[in-house]
KOLTIGU-432078 format. One record per residue (C-alpha): residue in one letter; chain; residue number from 1; x, y, z. Coordinates in nm, 2 decimals. Layout:
REM KOLTIGU-432078
<node><res>a</res><chain>A</chain><n>NUM</n><u>X</u><v>Y</v><w>Z</w></node>
...
REM end
This chain:
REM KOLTIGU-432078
<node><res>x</res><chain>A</chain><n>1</n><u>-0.23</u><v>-5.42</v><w>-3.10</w></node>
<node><res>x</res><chain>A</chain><n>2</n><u>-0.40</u><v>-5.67</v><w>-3.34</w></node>
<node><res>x</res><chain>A</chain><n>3</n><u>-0.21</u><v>-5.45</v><w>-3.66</w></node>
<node><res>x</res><chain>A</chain><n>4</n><u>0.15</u><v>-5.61</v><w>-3.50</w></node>
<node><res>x</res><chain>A</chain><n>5</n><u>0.11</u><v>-5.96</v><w>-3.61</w></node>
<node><res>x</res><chain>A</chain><n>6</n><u>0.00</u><v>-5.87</v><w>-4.00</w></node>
<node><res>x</res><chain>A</chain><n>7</n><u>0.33</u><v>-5.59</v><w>-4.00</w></node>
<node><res>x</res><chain>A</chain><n>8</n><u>0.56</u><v>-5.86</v><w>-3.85</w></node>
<node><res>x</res><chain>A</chain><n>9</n><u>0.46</u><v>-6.15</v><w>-4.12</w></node>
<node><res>x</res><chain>A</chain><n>10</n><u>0.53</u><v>-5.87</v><w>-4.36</w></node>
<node><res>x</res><chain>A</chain><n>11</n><u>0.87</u><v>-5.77</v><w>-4.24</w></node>
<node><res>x</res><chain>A</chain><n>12</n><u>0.93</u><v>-6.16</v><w>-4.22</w></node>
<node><res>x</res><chain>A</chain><n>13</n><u>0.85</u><v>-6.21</v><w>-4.54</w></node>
<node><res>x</res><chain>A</chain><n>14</n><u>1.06</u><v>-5.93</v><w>-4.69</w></node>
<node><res>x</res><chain>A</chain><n>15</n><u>1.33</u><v>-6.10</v><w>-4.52</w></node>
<node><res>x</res><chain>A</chain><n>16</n><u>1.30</u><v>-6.43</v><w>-4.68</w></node>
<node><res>x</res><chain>A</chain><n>17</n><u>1.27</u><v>-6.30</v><w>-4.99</w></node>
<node><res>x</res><chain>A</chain><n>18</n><u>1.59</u><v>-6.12</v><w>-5.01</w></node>
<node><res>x</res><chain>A</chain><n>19</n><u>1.74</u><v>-6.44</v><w>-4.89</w></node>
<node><res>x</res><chain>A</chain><n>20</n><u>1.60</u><v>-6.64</v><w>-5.17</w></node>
<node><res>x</res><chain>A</chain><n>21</n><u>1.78</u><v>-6.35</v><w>-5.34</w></node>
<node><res>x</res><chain>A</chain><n>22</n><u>2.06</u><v>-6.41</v><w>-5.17</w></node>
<node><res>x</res><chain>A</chain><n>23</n><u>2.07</u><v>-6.80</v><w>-5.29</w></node>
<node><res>x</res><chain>A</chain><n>24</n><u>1.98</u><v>-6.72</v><w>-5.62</w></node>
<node><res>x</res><chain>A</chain><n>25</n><u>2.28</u><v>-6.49</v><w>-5.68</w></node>
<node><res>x</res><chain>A</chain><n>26</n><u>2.52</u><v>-6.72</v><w>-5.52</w></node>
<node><res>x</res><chain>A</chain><n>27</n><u>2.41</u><v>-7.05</v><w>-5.72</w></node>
<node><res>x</res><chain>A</chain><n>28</n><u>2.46</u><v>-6.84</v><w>-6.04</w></node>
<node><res>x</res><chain>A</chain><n>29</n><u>2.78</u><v>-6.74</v><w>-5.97</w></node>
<node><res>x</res><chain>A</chain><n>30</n><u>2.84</u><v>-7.11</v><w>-5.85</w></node>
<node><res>x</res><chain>A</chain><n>31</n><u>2.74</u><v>-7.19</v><w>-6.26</w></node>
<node><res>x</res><chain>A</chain><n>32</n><u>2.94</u><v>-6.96</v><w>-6.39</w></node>
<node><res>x</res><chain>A</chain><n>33</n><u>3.25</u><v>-7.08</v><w>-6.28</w></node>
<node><res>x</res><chain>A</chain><n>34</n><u>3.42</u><v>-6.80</v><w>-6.24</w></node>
<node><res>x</res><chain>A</chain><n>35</n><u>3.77</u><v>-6.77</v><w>-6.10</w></node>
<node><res>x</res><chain>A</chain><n>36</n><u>3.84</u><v>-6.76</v><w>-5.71</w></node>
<node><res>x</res><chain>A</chain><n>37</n><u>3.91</u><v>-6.37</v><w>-5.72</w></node>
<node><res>x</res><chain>A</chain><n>38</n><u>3.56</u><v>-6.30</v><w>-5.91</w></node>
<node><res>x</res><chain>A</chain><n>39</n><u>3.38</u><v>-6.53</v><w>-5.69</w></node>
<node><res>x</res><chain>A</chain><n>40</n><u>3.53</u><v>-6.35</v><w>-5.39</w></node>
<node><res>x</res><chain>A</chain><n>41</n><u>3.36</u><v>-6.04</v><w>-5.51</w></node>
<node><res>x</res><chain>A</chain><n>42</n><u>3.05</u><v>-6.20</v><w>-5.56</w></node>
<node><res>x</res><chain>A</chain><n>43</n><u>3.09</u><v>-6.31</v><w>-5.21</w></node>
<node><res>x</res><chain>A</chain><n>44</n><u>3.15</u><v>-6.00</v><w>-5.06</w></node>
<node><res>x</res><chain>A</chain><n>45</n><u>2.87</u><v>-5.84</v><w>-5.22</w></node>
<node><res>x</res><chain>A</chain><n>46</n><u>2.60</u><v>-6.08</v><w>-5.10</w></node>
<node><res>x</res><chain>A</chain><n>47</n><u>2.73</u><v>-6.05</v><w>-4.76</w></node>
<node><res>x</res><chain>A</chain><n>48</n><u>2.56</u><v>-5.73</v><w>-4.64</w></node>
<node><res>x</res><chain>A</chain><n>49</n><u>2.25</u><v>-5.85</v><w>-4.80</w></node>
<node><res>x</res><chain>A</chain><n>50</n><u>2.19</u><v>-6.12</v><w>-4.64</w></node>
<node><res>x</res><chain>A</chain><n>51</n><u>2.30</u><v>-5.99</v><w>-4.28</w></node>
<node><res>x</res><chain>A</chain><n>52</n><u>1.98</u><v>-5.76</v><w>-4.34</w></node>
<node><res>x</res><chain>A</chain><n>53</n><u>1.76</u><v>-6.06</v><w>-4.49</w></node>
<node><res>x</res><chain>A</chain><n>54</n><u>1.84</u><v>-6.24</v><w>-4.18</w></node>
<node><res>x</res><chain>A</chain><n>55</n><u>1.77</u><v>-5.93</v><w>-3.92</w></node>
<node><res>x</res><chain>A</chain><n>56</n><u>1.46</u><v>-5.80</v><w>-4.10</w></node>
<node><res>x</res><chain>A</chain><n>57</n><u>1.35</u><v>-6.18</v><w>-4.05</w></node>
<node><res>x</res><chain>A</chain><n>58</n><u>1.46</u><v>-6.19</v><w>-3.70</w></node>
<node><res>x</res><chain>A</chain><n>59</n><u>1.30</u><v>-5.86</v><w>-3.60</w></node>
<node><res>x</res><chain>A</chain><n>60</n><u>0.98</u><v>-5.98</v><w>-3.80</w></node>
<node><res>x</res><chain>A</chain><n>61</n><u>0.94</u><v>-6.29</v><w>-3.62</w></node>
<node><res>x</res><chain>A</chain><n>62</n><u>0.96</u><v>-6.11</v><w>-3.29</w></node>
<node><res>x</res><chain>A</chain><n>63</n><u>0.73</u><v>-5.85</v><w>-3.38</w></node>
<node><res>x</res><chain>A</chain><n>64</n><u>0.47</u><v>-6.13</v><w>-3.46</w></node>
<node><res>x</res><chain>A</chain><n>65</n><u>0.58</u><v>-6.28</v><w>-3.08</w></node>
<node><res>x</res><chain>A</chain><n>66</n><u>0.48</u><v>-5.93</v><w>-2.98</w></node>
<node><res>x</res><chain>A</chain><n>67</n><u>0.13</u><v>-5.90</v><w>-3.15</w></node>
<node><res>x</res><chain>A</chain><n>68</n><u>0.04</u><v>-6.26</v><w>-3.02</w></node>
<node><res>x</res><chain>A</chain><n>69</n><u>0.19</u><v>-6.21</v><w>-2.64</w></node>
<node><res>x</res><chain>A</chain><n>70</n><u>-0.02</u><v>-5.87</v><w>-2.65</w></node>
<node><res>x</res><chain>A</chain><n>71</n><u>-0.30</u><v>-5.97</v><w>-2.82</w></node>
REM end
């Protein structure tokens, strides 16, 4: 099982990047100033992305628990 620990850190890692991503898109809108109804958009559309950041990141962590309880 040694290949589960490098595939987890991957998956991990995917997930915080979309995060970041996630952050990213929601200062700029936070600069832009835009008005309530545009933000809410903005909003909304971040909103499945980051639900998937945040499991890809989960299931990646325990992946890595799984290569180190196994290994």
């Amino acid at each position: 099982m040694p290949y589960l620990i490098p595939a987890g850190t991957v998956v991990t890692l995917v997930g915080l990047v979309l995060l970041v991503v996630c952050m990213l898109k929601i200062g700029r809108a936070k600069k832009a100033g835009l008005s309530d109804d545009e933000m809410r958009a903005v909003l909304q559309s971040v909103v499945p992305m980051n639900l998937a950041a945040l499991l890809l990141s989960g299931l990646g962590l325990m992946v890595v628990v799984l290569g180190i309880i196994l290994g």
